[in-house]
C-alpha positions as CSV (number, residue, x, y, z in Angstrom):
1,X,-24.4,13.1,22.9
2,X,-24.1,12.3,19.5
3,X,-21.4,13.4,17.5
4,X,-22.9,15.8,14.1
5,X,-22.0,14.1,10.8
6,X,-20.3,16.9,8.7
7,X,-20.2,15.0,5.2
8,X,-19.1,18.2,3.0
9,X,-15.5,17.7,5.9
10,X,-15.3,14.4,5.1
11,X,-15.4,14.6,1.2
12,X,-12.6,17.3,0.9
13,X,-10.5,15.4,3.7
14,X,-10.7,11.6,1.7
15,X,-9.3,13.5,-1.1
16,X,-7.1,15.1,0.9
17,X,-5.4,11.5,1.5
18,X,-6.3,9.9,-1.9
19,X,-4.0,12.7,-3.5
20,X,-1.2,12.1,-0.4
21,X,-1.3,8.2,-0.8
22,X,-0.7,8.6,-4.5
23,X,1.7,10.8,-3.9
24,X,3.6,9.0,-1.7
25,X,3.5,5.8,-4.5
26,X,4.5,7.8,-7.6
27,X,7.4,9.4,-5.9
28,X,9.2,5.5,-6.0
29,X,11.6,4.5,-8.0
30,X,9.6,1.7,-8.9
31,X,6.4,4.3,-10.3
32,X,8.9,6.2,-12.6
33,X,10.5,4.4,-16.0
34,X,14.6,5.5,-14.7
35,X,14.0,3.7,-11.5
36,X,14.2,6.6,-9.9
37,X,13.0,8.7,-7.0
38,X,10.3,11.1,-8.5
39,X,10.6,15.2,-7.3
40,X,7.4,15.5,-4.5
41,X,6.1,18.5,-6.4
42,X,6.0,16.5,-10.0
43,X,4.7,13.1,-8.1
44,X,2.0,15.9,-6.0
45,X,0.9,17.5,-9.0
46,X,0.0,14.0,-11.2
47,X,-1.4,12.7,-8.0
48,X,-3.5,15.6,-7.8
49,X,-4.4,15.7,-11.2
50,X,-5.7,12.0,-11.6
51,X,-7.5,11.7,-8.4
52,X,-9.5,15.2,-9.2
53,X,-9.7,13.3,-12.7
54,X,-8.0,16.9,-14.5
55,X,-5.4,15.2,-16.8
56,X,-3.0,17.9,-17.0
57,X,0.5,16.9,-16.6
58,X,4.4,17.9,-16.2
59,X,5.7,14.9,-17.3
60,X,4.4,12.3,-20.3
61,X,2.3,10.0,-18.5
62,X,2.8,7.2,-21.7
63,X,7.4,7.7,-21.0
64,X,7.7,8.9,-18.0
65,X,6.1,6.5,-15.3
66,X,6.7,2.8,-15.2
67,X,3.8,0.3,-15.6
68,X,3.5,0.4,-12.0
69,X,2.9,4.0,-12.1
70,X,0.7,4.1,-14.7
71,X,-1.6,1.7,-12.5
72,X,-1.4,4.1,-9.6
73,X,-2.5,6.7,-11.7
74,X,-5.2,4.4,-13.1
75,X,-6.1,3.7,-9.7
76,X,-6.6,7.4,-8.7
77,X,-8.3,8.4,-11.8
78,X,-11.2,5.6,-10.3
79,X,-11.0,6.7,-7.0
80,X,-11.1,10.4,-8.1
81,X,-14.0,9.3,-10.1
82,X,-16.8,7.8,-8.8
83,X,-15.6,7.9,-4.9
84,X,-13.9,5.5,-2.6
85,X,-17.0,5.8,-0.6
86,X,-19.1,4.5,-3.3
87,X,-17.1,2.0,-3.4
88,X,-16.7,0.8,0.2
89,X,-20.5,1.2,0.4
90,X,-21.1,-0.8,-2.5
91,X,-18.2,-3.4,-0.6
92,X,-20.3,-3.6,2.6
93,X,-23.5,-4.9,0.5
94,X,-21.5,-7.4,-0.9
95,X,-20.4,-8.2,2.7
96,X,-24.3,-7.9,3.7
97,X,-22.7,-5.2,6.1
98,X,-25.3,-2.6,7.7
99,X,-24.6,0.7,6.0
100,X,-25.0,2.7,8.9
101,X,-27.4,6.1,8.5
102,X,-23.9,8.9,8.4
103,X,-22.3,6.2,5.9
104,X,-25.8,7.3,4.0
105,X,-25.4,10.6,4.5
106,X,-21.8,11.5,3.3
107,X,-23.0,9.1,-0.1
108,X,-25.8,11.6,-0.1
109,X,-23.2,14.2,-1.0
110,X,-21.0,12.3,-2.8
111,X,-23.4,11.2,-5.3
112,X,-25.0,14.3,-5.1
113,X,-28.3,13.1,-4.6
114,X,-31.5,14.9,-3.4
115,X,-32.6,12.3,-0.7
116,X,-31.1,9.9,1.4
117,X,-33.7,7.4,0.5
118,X,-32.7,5.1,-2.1
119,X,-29.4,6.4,-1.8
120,X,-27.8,3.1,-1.5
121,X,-30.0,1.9,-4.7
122,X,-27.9,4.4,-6.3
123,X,-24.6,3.7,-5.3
124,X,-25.6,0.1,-6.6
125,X,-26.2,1.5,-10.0
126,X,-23.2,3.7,-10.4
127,X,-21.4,0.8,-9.9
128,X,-22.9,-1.6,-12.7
129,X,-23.2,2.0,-14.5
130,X,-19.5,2.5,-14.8
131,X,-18.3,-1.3,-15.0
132,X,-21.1,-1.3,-18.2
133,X,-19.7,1.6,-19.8
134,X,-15.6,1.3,-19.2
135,X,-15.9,-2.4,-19.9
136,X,-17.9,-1.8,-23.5
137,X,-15.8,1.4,-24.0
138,X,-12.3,-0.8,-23.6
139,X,-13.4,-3.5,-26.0
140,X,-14.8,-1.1,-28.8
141,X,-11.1,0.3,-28.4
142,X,-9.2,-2.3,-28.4
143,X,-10.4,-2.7,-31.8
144,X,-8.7,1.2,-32.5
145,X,-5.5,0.1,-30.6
146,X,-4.9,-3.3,-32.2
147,X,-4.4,-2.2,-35.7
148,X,-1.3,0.0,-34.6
149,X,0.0,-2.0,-31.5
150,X,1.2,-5.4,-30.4
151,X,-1.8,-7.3,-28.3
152,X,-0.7,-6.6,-24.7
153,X,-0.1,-2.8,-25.2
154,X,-3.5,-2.6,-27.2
155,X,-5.3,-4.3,-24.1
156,X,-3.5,-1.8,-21.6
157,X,-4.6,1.0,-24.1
158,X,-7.8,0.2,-24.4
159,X,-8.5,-0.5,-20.8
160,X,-6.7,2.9,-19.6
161,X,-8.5,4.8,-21.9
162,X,-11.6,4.1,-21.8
163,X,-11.5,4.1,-17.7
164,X,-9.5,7.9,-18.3
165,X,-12.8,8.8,-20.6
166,X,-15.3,7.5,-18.9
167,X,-14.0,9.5,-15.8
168,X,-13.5,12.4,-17.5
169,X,-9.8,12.6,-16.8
170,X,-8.2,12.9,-20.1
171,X,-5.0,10.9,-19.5
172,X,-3.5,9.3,-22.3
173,X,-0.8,6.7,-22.6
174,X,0.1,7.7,-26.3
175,X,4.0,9.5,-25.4
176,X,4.6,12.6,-26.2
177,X,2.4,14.9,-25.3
178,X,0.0,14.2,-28.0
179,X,-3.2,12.5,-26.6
180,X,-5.2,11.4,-29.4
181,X,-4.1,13.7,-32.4
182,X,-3.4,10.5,-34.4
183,X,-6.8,9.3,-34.6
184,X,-8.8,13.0,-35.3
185,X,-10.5,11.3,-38.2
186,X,-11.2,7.9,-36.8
187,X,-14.8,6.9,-36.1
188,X,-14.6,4.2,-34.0
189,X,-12.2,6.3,-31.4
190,X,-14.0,9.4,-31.7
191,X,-17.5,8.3,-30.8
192,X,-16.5,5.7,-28.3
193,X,-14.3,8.4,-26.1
194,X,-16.8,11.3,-26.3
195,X,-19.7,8.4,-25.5
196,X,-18.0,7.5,-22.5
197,X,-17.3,11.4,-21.9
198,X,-20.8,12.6,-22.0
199,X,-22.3,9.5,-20.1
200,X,-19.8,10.4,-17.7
201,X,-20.1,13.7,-17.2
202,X,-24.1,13.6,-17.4
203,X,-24.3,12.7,-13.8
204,X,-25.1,9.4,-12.3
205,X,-28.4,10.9,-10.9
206,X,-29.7,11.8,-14.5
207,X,-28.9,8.1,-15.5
208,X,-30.4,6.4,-12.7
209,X,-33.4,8.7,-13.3
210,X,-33.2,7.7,-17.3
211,X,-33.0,4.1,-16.7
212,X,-35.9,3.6,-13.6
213,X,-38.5,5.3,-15.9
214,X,-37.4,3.5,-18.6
215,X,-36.0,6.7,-20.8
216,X,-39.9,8.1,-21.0
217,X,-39.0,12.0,-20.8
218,X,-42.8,13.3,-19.4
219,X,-41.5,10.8,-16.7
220,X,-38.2,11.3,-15.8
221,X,-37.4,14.7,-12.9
222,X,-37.0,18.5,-14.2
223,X,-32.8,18.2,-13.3
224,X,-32.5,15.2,-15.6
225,X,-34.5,17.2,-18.4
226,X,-32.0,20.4,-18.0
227,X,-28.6,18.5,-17.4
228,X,-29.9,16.3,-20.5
229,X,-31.1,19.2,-23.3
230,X,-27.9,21.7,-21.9
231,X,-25.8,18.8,-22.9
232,X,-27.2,18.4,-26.0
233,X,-27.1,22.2,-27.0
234,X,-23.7,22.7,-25.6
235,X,-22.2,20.0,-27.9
236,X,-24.3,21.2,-31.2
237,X,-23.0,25.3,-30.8
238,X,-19.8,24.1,-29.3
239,X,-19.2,21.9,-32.6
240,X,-20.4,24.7,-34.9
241,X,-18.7,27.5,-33.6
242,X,-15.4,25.6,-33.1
243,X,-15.8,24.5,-36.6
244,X,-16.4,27.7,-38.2
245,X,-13.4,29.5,-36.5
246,X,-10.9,26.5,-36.7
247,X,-11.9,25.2,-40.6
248,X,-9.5,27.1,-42.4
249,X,-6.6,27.1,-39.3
250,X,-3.6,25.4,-41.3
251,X,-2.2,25.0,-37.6
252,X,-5.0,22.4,-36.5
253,X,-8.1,21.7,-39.1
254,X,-7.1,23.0,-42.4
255,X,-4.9,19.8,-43.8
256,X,-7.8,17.7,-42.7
257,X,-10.8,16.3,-44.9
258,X,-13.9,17.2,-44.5
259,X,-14.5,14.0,-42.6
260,X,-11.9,15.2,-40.3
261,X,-12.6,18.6,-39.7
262,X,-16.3,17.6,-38.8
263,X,-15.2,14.9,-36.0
264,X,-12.3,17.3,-34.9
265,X,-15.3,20.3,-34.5
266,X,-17.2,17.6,-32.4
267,X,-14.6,16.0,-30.4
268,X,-13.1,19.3,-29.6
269,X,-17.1,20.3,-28.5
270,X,-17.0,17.6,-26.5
271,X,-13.6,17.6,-24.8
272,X,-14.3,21.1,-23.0
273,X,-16.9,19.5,-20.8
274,X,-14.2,18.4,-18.3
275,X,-12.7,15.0,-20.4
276,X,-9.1,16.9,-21.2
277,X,-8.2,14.3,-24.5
278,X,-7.7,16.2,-27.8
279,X,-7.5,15.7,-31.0
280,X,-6.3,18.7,-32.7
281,X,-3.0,21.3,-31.3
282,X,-4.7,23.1,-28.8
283,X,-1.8,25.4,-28.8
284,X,-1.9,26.0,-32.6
285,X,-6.1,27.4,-32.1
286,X,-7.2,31.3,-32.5
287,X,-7.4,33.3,-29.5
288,X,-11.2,33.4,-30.1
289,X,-11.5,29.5,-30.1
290,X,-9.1,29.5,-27.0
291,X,-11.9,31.9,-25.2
292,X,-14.8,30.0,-26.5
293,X,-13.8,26.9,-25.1
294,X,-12.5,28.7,-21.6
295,X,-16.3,28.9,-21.2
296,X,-17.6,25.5,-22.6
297,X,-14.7,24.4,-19.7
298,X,-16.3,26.6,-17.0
299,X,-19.5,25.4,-17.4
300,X,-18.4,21.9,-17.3
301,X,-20.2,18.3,-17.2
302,X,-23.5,18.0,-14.9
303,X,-24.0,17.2,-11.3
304,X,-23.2,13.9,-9.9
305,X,-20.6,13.1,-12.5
306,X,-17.1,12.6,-13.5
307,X,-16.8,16.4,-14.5
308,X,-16.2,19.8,-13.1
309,X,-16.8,23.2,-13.6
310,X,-19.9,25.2,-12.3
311,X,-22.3,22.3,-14.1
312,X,-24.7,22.8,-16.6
313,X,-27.9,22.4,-14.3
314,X,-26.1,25.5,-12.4
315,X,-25.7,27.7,-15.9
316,X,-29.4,26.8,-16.5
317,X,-30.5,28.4,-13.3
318,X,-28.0,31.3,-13.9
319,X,-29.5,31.9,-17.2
320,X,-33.1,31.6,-16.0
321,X,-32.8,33.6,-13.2
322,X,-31.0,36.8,-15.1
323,X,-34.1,36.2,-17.7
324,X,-36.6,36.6,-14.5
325,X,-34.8,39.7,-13.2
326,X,-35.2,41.1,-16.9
327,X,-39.2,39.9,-17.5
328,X,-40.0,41.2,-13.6
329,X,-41.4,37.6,-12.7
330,X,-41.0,36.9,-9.2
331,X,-40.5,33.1,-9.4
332,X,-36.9,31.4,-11.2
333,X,-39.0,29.2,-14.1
334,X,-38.0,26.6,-15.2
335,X,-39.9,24.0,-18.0
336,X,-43.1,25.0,-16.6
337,X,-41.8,24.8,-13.0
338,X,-40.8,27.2,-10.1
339,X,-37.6,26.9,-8.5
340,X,-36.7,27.3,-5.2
341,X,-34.6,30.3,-4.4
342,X,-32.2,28.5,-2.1
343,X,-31.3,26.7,-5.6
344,X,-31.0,29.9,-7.3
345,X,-28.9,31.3,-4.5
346,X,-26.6,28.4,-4.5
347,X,-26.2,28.9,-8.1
348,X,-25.2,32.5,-7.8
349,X,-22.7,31.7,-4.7
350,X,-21.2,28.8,-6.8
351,X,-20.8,31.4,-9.8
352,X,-19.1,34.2,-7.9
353,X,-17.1,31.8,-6.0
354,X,-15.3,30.0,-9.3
355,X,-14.6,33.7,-10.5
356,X,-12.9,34.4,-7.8
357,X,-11.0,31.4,-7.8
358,X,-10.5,31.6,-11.4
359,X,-9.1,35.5,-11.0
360,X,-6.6,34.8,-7.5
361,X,-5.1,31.8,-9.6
362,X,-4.9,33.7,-12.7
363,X,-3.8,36.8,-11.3
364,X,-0.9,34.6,-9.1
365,X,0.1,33.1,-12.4
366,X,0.6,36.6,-14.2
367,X,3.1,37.7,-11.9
368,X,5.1,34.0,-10.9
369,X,4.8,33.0,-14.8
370,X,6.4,34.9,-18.0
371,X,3.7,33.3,-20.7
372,X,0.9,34.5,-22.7
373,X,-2.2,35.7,-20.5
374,X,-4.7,34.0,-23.0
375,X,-2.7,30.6,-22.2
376,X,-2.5,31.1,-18.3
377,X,-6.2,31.9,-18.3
378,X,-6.4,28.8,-20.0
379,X,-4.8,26.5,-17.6
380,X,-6.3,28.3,-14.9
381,X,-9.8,27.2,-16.1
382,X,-8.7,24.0,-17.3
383,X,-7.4,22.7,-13.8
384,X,-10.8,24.8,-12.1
385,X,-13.1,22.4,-14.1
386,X,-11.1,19.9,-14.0
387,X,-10.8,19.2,-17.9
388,X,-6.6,18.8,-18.3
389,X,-7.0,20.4,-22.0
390,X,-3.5,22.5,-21.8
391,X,-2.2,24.9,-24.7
392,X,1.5,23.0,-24.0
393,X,2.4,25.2,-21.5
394,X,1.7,23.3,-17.7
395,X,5.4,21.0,-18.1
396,X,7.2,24.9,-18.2
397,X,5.1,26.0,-15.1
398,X,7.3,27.4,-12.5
399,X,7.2,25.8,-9.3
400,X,4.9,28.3,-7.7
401,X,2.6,28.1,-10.9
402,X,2.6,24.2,-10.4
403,X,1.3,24.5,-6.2
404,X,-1.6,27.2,-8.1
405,X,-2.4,24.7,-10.4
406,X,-3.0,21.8,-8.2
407,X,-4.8,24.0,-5.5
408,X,-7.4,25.2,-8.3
409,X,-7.3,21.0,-9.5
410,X,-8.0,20.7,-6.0
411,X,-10.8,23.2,-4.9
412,X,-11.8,22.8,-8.6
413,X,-13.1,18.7,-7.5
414,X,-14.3,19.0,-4.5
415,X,-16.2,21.6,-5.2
416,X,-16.3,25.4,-3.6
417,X,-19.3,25.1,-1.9
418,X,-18.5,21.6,-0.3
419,X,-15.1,23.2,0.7
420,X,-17.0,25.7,2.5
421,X,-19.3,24.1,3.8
422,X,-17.3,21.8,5.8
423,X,-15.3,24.4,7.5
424,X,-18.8,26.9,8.0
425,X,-21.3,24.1,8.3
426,X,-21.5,24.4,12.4
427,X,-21.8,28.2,12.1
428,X,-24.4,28.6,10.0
429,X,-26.8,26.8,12.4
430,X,-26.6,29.4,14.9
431,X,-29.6,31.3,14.3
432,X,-29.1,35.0,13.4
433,X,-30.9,38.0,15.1
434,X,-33.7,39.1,12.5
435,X,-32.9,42.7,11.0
436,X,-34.7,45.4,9.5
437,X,-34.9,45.9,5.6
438,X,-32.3,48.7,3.9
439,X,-32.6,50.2,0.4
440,X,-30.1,50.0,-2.2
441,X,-29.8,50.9,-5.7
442,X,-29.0,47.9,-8.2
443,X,-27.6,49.0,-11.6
């Protein structure tokens, strides 16, 4: 008989051992800058953080870790990305190996993608998808980096970088804690990370969708249209309302010019959506901007990305589905289209899941950690959707708020309903005995 192909097991286990194999290298001597031996926790909680591409960290990526850690990191931060399985697939068609059909299926799920057919068409594209976009993204960079560095360090900025933004990751090389503060009012930087951010997070679904019908929008699938116009929407209130209550916050936007506080409204928009670089004090914002981006942060980036959080496609549905309950219509409606309700229920599963996760974290940091509740919160939602923006407070994290941390980084990547799903998958084929309707009272 056959053995069943559980690919929801084998996604949580392969980064299971991503994040043990990198811990395992970071804890050298030779990963860390003293030469020596890095603490398991520290070398756990980076390891974890690159490979679920978060970017929150204990110790300064840029002084800390040696070159050679800084490559492992690097390393995860791919990995963690786009999938070792997309990349072995994409390995065994350069081998002209058969990709055989549970290979196919476990991409399925990686890539997120409705159908197995064409899936390996897909894994082709991510691949000449992200080499296009890190490889453009590090030379438009390099031209940042080289005004202010020697040539060597300006290449190894500008490759690092853009491969940290493109995955969403938000790791910076800069020292001290201060990711890209030095360059809020630089063009060139600013709309070359948050490119590679939002093509990132948009999901490598939507632009496979974008590019084989030729970026006609009556053409291209009713998921691309949402992930694509929630994007767009997201970044224009995020900007505005970020601006308005930051513009006059001598802690963060009020020195800048105009210029600056404009492309510090929009990077900041952008950041939230799982990329974790900043260029303002996060720590120096109002409460109310803190809050506001908690929840640009839980939505996160789109399906099929680099990002986290709940996804905008899944907000969408939320949204829609609370506006059907309200108007009485029996159908979720979407864009002139009906969806189906095991979507909508997967929505509101994946919704009430992350607040629960969100709350036991939060709630375990409250009592281990003696910090500001609005700044735990914070964290909490940072590592959930994996976004690594941080109010300054995750290198003071006890060591129980470190092991929260990286289990919410953890669950936050794989994805709840993936996590479940490959420990309930074989019970939830046993059929059910059919039972009779009860009445309750909603509201």
């Amino acid at each position: 008989m056959q053995r069943e192909t559980n690919p929801w097991r084998f996604i949580v286990l392969s980064f299971l051992l991503i994040i043990l194999v990198g811990t395992f290298f970071l804890m050298l001597p030779v990963s860390s800058q003293s030469g020596k031996f890095t603490d398991p926790i520290t070398a756990l909680f980076t390891a974890t953080s690159a490979t679920c591409v978060t970017g929150l960290v204990v110790v300064d990526t840029g002084t800390y870790w040696s070159l050679f850690g800084q490559i492992v990191i690097l390393l995860l931060i791919q990995l963690g990305g786009i999938s070792y399985m997309t990349l072995l697939s994409f390995l065994a068609l350069l081998l002209r190996r058969q990709v055989v059909l549970h290979e196919r299926i476990i991409l399925q799920e990686t890539l997120n993608s409705w159908s197995i057919r064409g899936v390996m068409k897909l894994a082709r594209v991510v691949l000449y998808t992200v080499v296009f976009f890190e490889g453009l993204g590090a030379l438009l960079l390099f031209f940042v980096f080289i005004r202010d560095y020697p040539f060597i360090t300006a290449l190894k900025f500008s490759i690092f970088h853009s491969i940290s933004a493109f995955c969403n990751a938000g790791f910076d090389l800069l020292g001290g804690f201060r990711s890209l503060t030095g360059y809020v009012d630089n063009l060139l930087l600013v709309f070359t990370i948050t490119s590679l951010i939002i093509f990132g997070g948009m999901g490598f679904v939507v632009i496979y969708d974008l590019r084989s019908n030729l970026f006609n929008w009556k053409k291209i699938t009713i998921h691309s249209k949402i992930a694509i116009l929630t994007t767009i929407i997201l970044i224009i209130l995020g900007t505005l309302i970020i601006g308005l209550l930051e513009w006059r916050n001598p802690g963060t936007m009020g020195p800048l010019s105009i210029r600056g506080k404009i492309l510090s409204s929009y990077f900041q928009s952008v950041t939230p959506r799982t990329a974790g670089f900043n260029t303002l004090n996060i720590g120096n914002m109002h409460n109310a901007t803190l809050l506001f981006i908690i929840l640009l942060m839980f939505i996160g980036a789109s399906p099929g990305g680099t990002g986290g959080g709940i996804k905008t496609v899944t907000f969408t549905v939320l949204i829609s589905a609370v506006r059907a309950t309200l108007m009485g219509y029996e159908n979720v409606e979407i864009m002139e289209r009906k969806l189906y309700w095991d979507s909508v229920r997967k929505a509101w599963a994946l919704f009430f899941l992350s607040i629960g996760l969100i709350f036991i974290g939060w709630f375990t940091l409250l009592i281990s950690e003696n910090l500001l509740p609005i700044n735990l919160l914070f964290e909490v939602v940072s590592a959930f959707g994996t976004v690594g923006l941080s109010t300054g407070i995750t290198p003071s994290l006890s060591t129980v708020g470190r092991i929260v941390i990286i289990l919410v980084m953890y669950l936050g990547r794989v994805g709840l309903v993936v996590f479940g799903l490959s420990f309930l998958y074989p019970l939830r084929r046993k059929s059910h005995i059919e039972l009779p309707y009860g009445e309750v009272s909603i509201g």
